[in-house]
C-alpha positions in Angstrom: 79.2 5.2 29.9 81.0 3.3 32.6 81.2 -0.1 30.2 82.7 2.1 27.7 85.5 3.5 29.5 86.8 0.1 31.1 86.5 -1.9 27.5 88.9 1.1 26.5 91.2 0.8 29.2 91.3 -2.9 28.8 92.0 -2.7 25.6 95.3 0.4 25.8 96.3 -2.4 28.5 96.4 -5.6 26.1 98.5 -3.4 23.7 100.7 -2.1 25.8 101.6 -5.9 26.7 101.1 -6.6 23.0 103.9 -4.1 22.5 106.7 -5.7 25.6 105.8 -9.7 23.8 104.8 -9.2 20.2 106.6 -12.5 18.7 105.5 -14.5 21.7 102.1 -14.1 22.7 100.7 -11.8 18.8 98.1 -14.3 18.0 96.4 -14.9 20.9 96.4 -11.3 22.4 95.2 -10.1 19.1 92.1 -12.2 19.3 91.0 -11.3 22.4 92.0 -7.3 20.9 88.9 -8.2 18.3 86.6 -9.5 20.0 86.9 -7.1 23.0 86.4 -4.7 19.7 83.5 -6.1 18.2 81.7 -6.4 21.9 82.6 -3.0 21.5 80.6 -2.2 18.0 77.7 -4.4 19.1 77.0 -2.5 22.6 77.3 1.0 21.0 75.0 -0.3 18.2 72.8 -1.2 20.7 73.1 1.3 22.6 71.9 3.9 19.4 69.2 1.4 19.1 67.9 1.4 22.6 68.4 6.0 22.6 66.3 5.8 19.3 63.6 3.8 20.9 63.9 6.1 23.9 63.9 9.3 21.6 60.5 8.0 20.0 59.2 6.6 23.0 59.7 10.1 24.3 58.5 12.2 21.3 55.4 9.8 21.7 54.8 10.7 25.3 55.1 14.4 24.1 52.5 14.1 21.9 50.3 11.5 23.5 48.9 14.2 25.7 47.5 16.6 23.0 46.7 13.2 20.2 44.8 11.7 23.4 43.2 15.1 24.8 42.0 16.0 21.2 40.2 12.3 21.5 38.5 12.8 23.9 37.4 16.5 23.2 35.8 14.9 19.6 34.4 11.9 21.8 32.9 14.5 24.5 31.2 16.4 21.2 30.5 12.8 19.4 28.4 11.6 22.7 25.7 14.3 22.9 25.3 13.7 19.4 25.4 10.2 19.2 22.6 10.6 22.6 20.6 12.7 20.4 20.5 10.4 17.7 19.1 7.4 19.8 16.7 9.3 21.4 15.0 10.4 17.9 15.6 6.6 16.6 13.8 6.0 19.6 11.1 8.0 19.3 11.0 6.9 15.5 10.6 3.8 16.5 7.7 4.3 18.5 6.4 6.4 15.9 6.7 3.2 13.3 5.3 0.9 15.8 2.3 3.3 16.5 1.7 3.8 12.8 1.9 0.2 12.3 -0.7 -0.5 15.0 -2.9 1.9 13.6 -2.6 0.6 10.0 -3.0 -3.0 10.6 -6.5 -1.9 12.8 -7.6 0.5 9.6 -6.7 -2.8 7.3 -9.2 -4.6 9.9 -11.8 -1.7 9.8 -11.1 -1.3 5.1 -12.1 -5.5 5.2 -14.9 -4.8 7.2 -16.4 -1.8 5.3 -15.5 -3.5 2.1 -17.6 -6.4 3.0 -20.4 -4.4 4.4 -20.1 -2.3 0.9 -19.9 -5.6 -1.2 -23.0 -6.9 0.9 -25.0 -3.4 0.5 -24.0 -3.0 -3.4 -25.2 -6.7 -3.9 -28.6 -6.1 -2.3 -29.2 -3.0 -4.1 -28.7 -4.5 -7.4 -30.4 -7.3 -6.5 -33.4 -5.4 -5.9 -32.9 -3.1 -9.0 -32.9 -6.5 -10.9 -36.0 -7.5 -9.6 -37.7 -4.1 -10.0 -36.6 -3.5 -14.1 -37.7 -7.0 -14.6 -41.1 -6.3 -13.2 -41.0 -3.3 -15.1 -39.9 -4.0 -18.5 -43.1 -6.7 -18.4 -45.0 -4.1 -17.9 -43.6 -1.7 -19.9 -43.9 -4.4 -22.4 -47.9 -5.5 -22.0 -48.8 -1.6 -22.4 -46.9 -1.8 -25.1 -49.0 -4.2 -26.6 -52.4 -3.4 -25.4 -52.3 0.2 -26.3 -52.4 0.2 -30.1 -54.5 -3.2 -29.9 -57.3 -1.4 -28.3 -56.6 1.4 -30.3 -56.9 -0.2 -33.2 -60.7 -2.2 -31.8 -58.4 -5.6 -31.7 -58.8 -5.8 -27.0 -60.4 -8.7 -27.6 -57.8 -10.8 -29.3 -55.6 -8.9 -27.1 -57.7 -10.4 -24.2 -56.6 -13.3 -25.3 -52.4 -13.0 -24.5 -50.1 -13.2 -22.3 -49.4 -9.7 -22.2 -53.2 -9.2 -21.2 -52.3 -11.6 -18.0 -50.1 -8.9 -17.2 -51.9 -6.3 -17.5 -54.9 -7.7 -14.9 -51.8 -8.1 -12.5 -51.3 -4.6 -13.0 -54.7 -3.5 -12.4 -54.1 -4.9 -9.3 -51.3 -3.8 -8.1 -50.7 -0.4 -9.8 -50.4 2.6 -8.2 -54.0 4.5 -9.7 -57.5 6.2 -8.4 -59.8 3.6 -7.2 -62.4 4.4 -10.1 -59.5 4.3 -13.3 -59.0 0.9 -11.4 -62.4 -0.2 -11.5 -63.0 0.9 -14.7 -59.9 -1.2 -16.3 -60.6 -4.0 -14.4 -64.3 -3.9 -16.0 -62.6 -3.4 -19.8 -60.2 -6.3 -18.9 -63.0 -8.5 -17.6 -65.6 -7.3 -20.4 -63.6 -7.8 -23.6 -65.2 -5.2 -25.6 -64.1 -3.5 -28.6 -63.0 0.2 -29.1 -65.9 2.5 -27.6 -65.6 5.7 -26.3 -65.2 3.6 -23.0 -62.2 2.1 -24.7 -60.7 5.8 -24.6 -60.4 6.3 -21.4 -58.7 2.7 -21.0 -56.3 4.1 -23.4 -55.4 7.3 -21.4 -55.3 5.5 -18.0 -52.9 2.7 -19.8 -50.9 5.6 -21.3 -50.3 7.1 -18.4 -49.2 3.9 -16.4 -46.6 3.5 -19.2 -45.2 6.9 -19.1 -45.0 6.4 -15.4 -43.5 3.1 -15.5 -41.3 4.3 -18.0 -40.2 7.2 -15.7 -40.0 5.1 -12.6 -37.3 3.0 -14.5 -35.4 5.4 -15.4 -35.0 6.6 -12.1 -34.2 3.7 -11.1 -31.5 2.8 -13.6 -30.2 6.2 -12.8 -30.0 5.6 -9.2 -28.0 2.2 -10.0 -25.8 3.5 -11.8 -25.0 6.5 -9.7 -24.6 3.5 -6.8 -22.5 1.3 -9.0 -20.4 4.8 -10.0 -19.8 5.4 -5.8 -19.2 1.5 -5.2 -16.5 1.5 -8.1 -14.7 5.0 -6.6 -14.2 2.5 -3.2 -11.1 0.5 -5.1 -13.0 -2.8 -4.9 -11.5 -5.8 -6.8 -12.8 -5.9 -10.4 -13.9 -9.4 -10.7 -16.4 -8.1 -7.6 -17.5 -5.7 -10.0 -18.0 -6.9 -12.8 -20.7 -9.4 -11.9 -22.4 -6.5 -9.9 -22.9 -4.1 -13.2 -26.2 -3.7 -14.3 -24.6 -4.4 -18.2 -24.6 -8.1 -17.2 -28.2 -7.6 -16.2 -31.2 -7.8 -19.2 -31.1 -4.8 -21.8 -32.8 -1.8 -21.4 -36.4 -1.3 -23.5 -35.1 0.9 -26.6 -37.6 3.3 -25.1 -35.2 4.3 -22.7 -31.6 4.0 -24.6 -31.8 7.4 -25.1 -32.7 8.7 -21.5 -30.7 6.5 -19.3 
């Protein structure tokens, strides 16, 4: 306020002189009148300027305490929760990482059962091939022989392939040591249809109904395997070449029971 009150009395001053020499010293005196005035205007503007900024510097400093103590009240409640929440992305974390370990061992130990099961599936068919081939041969020369001797015709049936067979199977047929001797004697004899020749009939029938019941087993126990090696999810193409249709057809005498 002290800048105030001596631009005012300088001021009263300068008029009072302005009033004892008006005509001889108006111009000058009135110059120095307005700019003594408008230092006047520009310091009380400032001055407002510089008691707003206080005012709001003030009212800030008022509230500052309950803006900044409300901040830190929501950060104190934020950083238990914010703790929390790393510690269970943590433990996630761990939980991935452990779940990853175990899946890439399980996706070592499904390859490895996949190629034991391939391996084991291929073998087994494999040897069901090789058994319904043996047995559809067989199935096939009793077949033939049966109504030939039947019919008084064993020695032109003698004479075939399908007989060639049918000494194999004297041989290695599963039968009583005296039906073998006996069809061995009729194979090596060549006779025609004696009551001899009925017996040879009945053992020959009942080697083709066993046959005939030992591949049908078998085809059934193929296909329950191929059934079980499918459920596993294995890649088609692998299969496909392991199905027992891409093998030889079944005799029509078993269409019906497999």
């Amino acid at each position: 306020m002290a800048p105030k009150t001596s631009a005012v009395l300088l001021i009263s001053a300068l008029a009072t002189a302005n009033g004892s020499n008006v005509q001889s010293s108006a111009n000058p005196i009135r110059k120095v009148v307005t700019m003594l005035q408008n230092m006047q205007k520009k310091i009380s503007d400032e001055g407002a300027k510089k008691e707003n900024m206080f005012d709001k510097y003030m009212c800030y400093c008022k509230n500052a305490d309950s803006t900044l103590g409300q901040s830190i009240s929501d950060a104190e409640t934020k950083i238990p929760q914010v703790e929390s929440s790393i510690k269970e992305s943590s433990a996630m974390k761990k939980q991935l990482e452990s779940e990853l370990k175990d899946a890439q061992v399980g996706r070592v130990e499904a390859k490895d059962t996949i190629a034991k099961a391939t391996a084991l599936r291929e073998k087994e068919h494999k040897a069901f091939s090789a058994k319904k081939s043996e047995l559809d041969s067989n199935i096939g020369a009793l077949s033939k022989a049966i109504p030939a001797i039947e019919k008084g015709m064993s020695g032109a049936f003698l004479q075939t392939q399908a007989a060639s067979v049918l000494r194999q199977i004297s041989l290695s047929a599963d039968m009583i040591p005296a039906d073998r001797d006996l069809l061995a004697s009729f194979l090596s004899a060549g006779t025609g249809y004696t009551p001899q020749s009925g017996q040879i009939v009945g053992i020959l029938k009942t080697l083709k109904d066993e046959m005939e019941k030992d591949l049908s087993d078998a085809t059934t126990e193929e296909n329950s395997a191929l059934s079980s090696f499918e459920a596993s999810s294995l890649p088609r193409t692998r299969r496909s070449r392991l199905s027992p249709s891409r093998s030889s057809p079944r005799p029509p005498a078993l269409a019906s029971s497999v």
